[in-house]
VMD Tcl script that draws the C-alpha trace (Angstrom):
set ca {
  {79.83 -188.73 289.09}
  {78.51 -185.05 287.63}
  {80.39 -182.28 289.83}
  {78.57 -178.92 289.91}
  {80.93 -176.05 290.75}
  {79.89 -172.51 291.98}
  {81.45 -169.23 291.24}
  {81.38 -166.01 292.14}
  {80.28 -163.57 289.28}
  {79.65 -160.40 290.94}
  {79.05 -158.09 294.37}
  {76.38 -155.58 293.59}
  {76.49 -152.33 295.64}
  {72.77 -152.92 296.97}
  {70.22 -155.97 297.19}
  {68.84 -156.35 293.87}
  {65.45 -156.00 293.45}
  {65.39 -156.42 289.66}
  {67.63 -159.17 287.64}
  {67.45 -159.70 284.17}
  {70.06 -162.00 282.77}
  {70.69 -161.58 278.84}
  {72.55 -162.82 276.31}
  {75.41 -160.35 276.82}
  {75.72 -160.68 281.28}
  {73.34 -159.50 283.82}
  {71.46 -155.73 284.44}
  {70.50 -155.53 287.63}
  {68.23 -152.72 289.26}
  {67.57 -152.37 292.72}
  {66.95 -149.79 296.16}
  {70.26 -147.26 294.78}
  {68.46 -146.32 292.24}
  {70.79 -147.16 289.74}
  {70.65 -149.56 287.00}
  {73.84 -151.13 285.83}
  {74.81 -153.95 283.27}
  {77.32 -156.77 284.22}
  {79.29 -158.85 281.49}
  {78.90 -162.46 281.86}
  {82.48 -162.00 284.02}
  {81.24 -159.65 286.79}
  {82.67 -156.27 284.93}
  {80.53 -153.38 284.49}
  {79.24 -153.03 281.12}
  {77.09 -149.38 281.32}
  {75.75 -147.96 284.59}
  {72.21 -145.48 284.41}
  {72.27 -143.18 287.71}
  {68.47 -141.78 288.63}
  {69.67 -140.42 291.86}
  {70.01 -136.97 290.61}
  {66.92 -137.01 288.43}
  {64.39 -133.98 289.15}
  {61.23 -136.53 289.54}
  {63.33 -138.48 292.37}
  {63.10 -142.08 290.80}
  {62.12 -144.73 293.85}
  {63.90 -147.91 293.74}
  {63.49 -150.21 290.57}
  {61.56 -153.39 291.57}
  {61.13 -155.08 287.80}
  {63.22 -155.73 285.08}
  {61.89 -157.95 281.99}
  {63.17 -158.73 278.25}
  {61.68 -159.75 275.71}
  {61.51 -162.90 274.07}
  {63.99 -162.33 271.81}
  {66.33 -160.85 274.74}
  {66.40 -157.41 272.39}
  {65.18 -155.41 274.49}
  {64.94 -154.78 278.57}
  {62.37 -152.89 280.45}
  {62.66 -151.69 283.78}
  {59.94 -150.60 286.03}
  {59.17 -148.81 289.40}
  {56.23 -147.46 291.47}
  {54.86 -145.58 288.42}
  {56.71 -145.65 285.91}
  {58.93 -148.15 283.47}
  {62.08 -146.84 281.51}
  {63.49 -149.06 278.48}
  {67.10 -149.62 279.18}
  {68.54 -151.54 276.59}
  {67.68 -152.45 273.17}
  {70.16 -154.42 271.73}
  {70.93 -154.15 267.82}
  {71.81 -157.28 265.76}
}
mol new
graphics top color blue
foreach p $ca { graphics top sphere $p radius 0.5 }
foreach p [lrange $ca 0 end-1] q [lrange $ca 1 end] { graphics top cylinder $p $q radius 0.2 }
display resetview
């Protein structure tokens, strides 16, 4: 018989509206308007603050990479910012 386990990898600060898992963890955007990258172990990686930005950024609600899982693009109401572009 196949057991599954769970585990607990992480507690964001908000709901995430925007996951993106990658070959190096998970970058998760959501309603704080922050943007932060999670190691595959639940540690913060980088964190990207827009809360203090002049144009008042609204909560990201996409996040994409590419094939390749190079590169990550995160969007919100009218706009998208390129996070991450990972160098081999």
């Amino acid at each position: 018989m196949d057991r599954k386990t769970q585990t607990k990898i992480l507690t964001h600060s908000c709901p995430p509206y925007a996951l993106v898992y990658t070959g190096n963890g998970i970058i998760i955007g959501g309603c704080d308007q922050r943007i932060v990258s999670y190691t595959e172990n639940g540690q913060i990686l980088q964190q990207f603050d827009y809360r203090n930005e002049s144009d008042h950024e609204k909560e990201f609600t996409v996040g994409i990479r590419d094939s390749f899982g190079q590169s990550v693009v995160f969007g919100s109401f009218d706009r998208f910012i390129i996070i991450f572009h990972f160098l081999s």
